[in-house]
C-alpha atoms as one frame of an Amber mdcrd trajectory, in Angstrom:
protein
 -10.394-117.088   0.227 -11.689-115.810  -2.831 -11.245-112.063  -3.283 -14.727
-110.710  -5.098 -14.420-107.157  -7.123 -16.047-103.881  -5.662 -18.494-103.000
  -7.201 -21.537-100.995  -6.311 -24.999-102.142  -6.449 -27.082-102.198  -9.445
 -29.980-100.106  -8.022 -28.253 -97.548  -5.651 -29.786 -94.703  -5.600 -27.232
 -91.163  -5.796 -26.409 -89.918  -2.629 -27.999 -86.592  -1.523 -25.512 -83.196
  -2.134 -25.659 -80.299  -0.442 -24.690 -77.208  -1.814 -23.599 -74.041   0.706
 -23.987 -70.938  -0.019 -20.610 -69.283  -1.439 -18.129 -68.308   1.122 -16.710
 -64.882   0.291 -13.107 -64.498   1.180 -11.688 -60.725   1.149  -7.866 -60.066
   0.997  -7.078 -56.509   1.268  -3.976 -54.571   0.054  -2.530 -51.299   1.198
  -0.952 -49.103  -1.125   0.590 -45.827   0.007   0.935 -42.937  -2.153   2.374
 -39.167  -2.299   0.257 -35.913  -3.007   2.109 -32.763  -2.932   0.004 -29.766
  -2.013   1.341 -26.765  -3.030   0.108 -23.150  -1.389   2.259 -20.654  -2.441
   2.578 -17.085  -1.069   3.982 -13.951  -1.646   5.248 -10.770   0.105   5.439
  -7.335  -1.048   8.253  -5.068   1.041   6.625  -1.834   0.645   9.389   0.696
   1.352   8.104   4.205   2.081  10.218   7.108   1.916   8.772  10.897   2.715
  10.110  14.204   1.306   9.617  16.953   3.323   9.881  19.839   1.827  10.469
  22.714   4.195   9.948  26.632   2.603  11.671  29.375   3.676  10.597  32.875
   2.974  13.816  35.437   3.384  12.654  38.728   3.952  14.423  42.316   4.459
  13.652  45.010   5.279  15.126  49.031   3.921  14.416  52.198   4.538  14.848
  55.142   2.550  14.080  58.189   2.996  14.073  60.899   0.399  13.739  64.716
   0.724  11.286  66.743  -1.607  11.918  70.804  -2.654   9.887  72.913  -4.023
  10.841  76.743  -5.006   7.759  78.688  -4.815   7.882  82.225  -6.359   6.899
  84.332  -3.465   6.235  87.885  -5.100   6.696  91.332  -3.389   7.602  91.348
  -0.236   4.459  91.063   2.523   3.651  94.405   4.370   4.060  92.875   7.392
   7.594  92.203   6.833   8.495  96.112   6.367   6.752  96.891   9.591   9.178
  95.018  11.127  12.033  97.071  10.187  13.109  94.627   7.416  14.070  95.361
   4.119  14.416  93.381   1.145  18.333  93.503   1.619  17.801  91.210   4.728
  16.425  88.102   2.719  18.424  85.678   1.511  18.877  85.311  -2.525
């Protein structure tokens, strides 16, 4: 038997293509990452301290007493003092 070449036929029309719409594939990746967050703070120690001041008012007390003369000039001798039966020699000088 006699082997005959392929070939196609002179008037063969193309064959019909389809076409589909693109597929869309996704490939996802996961990435980790680090955000510090800083919130700082402060405290104050506030250390009170109070002077009281306490006043104190000494206080004495004297006494004095003091003793006043006065030599009054007393003149003759009242009348009254002769009807008495005193003389001037009785008085004290």
């Amino acid at each position: 038997m006699r082997r005959r070449p392929c070939m196609m036929p002179m008037n063969t029309m193309p064959a019909n293509t389809m076409v589909y719409p693109t597929k869309c594939n996704e490939v996802n990746t996961c990435s980790e990452s680090v955000v510090n967050h800083i919130h700082p703070s402060h405290t104050t120690c506030v250390n009170h301290h109070l002077v009281k001041n306490v006043h104190y008012y000494p206080h004495t007390t004297s006494n004095q007493y003091t003793v006043d003369q006065i030599n009054v000039n007393g003149g003759p001798v009242p009348p009254m003092f002769n009807q008495m039966g005193m003389n001037q020699g009785n008085f004290p000088r």
